[in-house]
C-alpha positions as CSV (number, residue, x, y, z in Angstrom):
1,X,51.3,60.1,98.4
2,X,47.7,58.7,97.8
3,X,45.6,55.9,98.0
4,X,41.8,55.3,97.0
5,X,40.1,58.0,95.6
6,X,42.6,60.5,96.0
7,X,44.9,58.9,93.3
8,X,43.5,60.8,90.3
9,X,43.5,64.1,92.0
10,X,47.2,63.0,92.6
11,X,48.0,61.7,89.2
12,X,46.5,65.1,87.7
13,X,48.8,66.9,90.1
14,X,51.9,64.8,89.4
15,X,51.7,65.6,86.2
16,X,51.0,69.4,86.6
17,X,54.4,69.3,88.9
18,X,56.0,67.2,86.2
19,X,55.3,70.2,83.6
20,X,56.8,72.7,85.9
21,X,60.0,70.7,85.5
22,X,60.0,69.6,89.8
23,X,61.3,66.4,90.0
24,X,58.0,64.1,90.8
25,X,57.4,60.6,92.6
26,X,53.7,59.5,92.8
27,X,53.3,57.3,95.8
28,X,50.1,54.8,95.9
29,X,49.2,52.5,99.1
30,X,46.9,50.5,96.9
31,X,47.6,48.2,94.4
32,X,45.6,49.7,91.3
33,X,46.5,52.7,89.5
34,X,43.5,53.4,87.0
35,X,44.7,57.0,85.5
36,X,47.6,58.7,83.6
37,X,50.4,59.6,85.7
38,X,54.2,62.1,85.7
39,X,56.9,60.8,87.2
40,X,58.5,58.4,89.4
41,X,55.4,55.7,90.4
42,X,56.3,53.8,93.9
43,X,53.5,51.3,94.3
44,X,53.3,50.2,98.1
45,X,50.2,48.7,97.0
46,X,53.1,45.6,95.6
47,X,54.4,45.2,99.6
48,X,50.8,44.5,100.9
49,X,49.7,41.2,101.8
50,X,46.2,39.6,102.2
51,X,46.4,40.0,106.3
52,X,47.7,43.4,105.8
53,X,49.3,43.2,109.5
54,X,50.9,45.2,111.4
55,X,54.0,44.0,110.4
56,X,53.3,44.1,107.0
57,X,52.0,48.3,107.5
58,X,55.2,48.3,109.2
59,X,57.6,46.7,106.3
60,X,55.7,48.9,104.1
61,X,56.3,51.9,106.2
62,X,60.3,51.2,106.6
63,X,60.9,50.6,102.7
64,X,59.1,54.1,101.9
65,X,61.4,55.6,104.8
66,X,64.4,54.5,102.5
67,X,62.5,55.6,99.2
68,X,62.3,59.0,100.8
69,X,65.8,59.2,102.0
70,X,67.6,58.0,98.5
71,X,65.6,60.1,96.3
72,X,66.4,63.2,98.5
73,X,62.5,64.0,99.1
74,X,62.1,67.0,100.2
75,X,58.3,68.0,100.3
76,X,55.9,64.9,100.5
77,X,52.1,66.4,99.5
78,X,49.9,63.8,101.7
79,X,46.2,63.2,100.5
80,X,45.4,60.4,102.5
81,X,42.5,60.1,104.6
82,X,44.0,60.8,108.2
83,X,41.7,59.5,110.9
84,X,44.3,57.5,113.3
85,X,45.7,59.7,116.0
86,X,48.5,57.1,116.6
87,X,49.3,55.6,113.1
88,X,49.2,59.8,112.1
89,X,52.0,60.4,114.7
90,X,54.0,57.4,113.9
91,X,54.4,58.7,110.8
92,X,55.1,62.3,111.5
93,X,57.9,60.8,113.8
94,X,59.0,58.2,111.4
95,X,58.7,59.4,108.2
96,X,58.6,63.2,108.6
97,X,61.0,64.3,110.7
98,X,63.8,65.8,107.9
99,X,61.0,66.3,105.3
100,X,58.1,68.8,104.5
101,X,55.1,67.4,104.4
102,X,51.9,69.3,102.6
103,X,48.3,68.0,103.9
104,X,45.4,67.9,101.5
105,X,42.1,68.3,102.2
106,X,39.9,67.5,99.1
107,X,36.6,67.3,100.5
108,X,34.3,69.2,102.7
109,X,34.0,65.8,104.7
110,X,36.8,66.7,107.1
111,X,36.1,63.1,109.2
112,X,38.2,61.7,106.3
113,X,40.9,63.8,107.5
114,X,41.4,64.2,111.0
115,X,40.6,62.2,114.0
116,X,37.3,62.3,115.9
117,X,38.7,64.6,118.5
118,X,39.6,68.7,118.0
119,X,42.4,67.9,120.6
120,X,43.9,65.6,118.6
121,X,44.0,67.4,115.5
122,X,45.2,70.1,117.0
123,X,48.0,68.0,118.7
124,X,49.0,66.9,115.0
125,X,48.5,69.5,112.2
126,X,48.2,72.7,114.4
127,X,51.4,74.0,112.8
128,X,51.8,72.0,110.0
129,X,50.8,72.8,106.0
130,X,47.6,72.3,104.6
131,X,46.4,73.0,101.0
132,X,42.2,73.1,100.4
133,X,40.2,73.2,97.5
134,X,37.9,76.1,98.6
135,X,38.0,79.2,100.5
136,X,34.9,77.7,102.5
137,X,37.1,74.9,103.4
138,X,39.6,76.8,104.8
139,X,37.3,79.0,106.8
140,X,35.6,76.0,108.9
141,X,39.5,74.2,109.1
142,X,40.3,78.1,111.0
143,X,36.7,78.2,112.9
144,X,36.9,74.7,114.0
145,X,40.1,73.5,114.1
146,X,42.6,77.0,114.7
147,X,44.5,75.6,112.2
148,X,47.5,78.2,111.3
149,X,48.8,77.5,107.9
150,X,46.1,76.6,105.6
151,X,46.4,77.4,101.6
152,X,43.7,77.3,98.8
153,X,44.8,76.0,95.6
154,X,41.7,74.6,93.6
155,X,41.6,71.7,91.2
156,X,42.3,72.4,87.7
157,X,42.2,71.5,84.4
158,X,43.8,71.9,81.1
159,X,41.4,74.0,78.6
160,X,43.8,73.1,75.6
161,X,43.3,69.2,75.8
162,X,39.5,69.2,75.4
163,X,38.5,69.3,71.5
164,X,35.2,71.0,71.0
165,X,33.3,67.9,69.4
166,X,34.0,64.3,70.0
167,X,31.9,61.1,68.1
168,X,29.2,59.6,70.1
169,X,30.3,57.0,72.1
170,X,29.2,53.6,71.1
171,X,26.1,51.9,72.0
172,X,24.5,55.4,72.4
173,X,21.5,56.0,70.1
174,X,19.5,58.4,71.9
175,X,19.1,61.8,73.8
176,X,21.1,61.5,76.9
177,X,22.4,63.2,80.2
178,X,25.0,61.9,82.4
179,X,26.2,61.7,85.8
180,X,29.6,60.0,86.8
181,X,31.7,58.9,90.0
182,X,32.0,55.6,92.5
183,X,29.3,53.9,93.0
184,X,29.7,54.4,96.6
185,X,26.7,54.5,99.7
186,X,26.0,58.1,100.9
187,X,28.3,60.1,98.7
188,X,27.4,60.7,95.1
189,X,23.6,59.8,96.2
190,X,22.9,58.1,92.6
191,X,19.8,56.4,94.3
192,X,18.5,59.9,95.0
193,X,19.5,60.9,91.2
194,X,17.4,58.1,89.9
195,X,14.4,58.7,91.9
196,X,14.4,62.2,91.2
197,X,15.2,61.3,87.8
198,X,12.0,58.6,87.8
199,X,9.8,61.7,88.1
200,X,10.9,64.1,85.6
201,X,9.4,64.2,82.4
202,X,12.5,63.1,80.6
203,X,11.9,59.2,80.3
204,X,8.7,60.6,78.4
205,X,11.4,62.3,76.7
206,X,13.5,59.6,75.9
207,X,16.1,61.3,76.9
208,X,18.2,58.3,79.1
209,X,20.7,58.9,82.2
210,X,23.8,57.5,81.9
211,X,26.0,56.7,84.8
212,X,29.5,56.6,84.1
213,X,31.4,54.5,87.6
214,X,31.6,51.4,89.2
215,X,31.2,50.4,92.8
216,X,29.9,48.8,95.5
217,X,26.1,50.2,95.0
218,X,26.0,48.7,91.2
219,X,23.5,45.6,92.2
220,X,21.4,47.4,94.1
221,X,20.9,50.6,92.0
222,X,20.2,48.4,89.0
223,X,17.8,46.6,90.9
224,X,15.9,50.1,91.5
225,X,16.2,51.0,88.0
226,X,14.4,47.5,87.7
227,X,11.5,48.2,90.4
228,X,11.1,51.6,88.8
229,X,10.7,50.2,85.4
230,X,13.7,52.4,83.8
231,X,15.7,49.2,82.8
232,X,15.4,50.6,79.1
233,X,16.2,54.4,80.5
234,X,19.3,54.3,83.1
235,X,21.8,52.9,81.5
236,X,25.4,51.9,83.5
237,X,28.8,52.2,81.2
238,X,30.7,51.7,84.1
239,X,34.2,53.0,84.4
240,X,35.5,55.2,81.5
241,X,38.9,56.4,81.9
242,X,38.6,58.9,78.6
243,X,34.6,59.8,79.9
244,X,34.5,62.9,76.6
245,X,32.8,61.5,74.2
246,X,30.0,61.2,76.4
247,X,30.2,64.0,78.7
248,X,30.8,66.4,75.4
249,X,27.3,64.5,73.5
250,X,25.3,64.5,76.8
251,X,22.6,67.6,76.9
252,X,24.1,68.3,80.2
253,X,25.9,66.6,83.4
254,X,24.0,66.4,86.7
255,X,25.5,65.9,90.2
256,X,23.7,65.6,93.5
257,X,26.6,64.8,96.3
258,X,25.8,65.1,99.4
259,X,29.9,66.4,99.7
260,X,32.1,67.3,97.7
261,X,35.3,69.2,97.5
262,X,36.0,70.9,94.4
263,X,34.1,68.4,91.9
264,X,36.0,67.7,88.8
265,X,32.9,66.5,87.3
266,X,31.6,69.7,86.8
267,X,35.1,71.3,86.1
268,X,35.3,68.8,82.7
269,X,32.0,69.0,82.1
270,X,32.6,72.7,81.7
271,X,35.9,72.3,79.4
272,X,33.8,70.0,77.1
273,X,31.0,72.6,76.9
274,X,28.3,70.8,78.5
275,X,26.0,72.7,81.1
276,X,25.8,71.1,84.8
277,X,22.7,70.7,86.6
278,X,23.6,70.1,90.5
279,X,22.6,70.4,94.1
280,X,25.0,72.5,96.2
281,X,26.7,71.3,99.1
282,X,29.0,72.8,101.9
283,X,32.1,73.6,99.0
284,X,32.6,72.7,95.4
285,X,29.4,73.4,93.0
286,X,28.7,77.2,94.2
287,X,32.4,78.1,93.3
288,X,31.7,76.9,89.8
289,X,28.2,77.3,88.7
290,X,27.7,80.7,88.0
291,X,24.4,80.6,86.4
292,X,25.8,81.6,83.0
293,X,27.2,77.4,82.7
294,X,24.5,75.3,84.4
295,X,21.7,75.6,87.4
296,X,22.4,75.4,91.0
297,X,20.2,73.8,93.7
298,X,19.7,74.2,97.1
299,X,21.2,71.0,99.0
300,X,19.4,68.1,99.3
301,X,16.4,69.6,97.5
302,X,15.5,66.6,94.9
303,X,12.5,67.7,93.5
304,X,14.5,71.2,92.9
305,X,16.8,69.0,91.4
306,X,13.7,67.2,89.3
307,X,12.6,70.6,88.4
308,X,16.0,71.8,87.3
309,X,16.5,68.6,85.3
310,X,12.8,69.4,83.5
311,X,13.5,72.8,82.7
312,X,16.9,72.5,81.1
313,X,15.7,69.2,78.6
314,X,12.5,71.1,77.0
315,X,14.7,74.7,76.8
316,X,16.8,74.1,73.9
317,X,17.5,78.0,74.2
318,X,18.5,78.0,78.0
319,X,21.1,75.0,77.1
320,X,22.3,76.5,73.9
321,X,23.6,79.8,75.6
322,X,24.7,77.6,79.1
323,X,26.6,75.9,76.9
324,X,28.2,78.4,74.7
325,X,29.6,80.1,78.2
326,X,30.7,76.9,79.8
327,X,34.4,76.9,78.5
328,X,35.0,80.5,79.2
329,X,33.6,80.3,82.9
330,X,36.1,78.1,83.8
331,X,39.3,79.9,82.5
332,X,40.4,80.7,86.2
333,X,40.8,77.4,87.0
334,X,43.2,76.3,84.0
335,X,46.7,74.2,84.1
336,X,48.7,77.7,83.2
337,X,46.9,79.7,86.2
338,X,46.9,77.6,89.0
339,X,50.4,75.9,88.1
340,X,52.1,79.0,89.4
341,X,49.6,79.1,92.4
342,X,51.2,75.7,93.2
343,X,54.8,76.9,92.3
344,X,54.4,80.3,94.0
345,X,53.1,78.5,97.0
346,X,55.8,75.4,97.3
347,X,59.0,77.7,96.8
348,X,57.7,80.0,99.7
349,X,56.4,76.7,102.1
350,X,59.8,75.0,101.8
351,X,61.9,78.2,102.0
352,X,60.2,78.6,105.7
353,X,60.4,75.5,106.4
């Protein structure tokens, strides 16, 4: 069940699931599914009206009800954001009551996932499942929260599907990196990125960023690619369901989020053999920059991201053996290891349940 964000984390899983031969319905509350999915699709996104009332949340709510009941659901894994106490417990009364449900958490921004209140949490996911990307996650969910069942199963990726060379993409006639995710205020920090990215030496370079997303921030980080004079620099390809051919023909990736989870930016960045430059932040880049695939930086620290960014473009040797390491570091985190995690951890949840 997923909505926003969350759906290509759930698509990537559906399909996982799929392979394992469980029987799989991907659920979506919004009206626009943008990636590849296994399974069964139920699109409540179709129910939802302009007004989006309360009696249309509730129509919506009653026909999933049924959904669940006549395709004899019996685990539902849950990665929307959770931040109404009420609407939370109407649905664990409602929907819940015969069925297992499984709560994600895929970021280290746990306000997307709880309500405002410790209390309240408590009161509605004290006992009940969680799964989390990082062991870091699940340490502040226990320190915080006293949460008793929490799992860690990371994101993962299959090794297999990558090819080790793909064309340039079109359009592209220079030296490039790349950074890619929504366009959204306060999250992916691409205003940061550019600035810091203004003052390294790669526009004298000409080596461009490319920013691979769309979102709400487009207008206004064009127009500081504009007042930074970088129109002929920064260059925005928007979304790119298939992103390889750049990410694969990019000297290296570079992410500066101010949160993150368990970023599958760097994870395919990896599996096509490009290096990552990022910042570190509470969970996500530390558990997969090892210094043998790409540089870490301290949080927040833009001109250690500047220098980072400076010393991997002139060291042709530094990227050369980052990149000949990048596949391998990952290896943990393929489709054929963390499928059984998942299977390992779903017979022995729904046996107890």
């Amino acid at each position: 069940m997923a909505g926003g964000g969350a759906e290509r984390s759930a698509a990537l899983l559906s399909t996982t699931l799929d392979n394992l031969g469980y029987n799989t319905h991907l659920c979506t509350i919004t009206d626009n599914i943008g990636y590849a999915y296994s399974g069964h699709l139920v699109n409540l996104g179709l129910l939802k009206n302009k007004r989006n009332d309360v009696f249309n949340k509730l129509k919506r709510l009653r026909y999933f009800k049924k959904y669940l009941k006549q395709n004899e659901i019996q685990v539902v894994l849950d990665f929307r954001m959770r931040r109404s106490f009420f609407k939370e417990l109407l649905i664990q009364q409602i929907l819940y009551p015969d069925i297992l449900p499984v709560y994600m958490v895929r970021s280290s921004f746990l306000n997307y996932y709880f309500p405002k209140t410790i209390l309240l949490s408590k009161i509605l996911f004290k006992n009940e499942q969680l799964v989390v990307l990082t062991e870091a996650t699940r340490k502040v969910l226990k320190d915080i929260y006293r949460f008793g069942a929490i799992h860690v199963i990371p994101n993962s990726i299959d090794l297999n599907s990558y090819a080790k060379n793909y064309p340039m993409p079109a359009g592209i006639d220079s030296k490039f990196i790349v950074a890619s995710g929504r366009l959204e205020r306060g999250v992916k920090q691409f205003d940061k990125l550019i600035t810091a990215y203004s003052q390294s030496i790669l526009p004298h370079l000409k080596i461009d960023l490319v920013i691979l997303g769309q979102g709400e921030m487009l207008t206004e980080l064009q127009q500081l690619v504009k007042s930074l004079n970088l129109e002929n620099n920064v260059k925005f390809a928007g979304f790119i369901e298939s992103p390889e051919a750049f990410v694969s023909n990019a000297l290296f990736t570079v992410l500066c989020s101010a949160y993150e989870g368990f970023p599958r930016v760097i994870l395919e960045s990896l599996a096509c053999g490009t290096p990552v430059v990022a910042t570190d932040c509470p969970t996500g880049p530390a558990e997969l920059i090892d210094g043998t695939n790409g540089i870490l930086v301290p949080h927040q620290d833009f001109e250690g991201l500047t220098a980072a960014m400076n010393s991997l473009a002139e060291n042709e040797l530094l990227r050369t053996q980052l990149k000949a390491a990048s596949r391998d570091s990952i290896r943990k985190f393929d489709n054929s290891t963390v499928s059984k995690d998942w299977q390992q951890y779903l017979e022995h949840s729904y046996e107890h349940s």
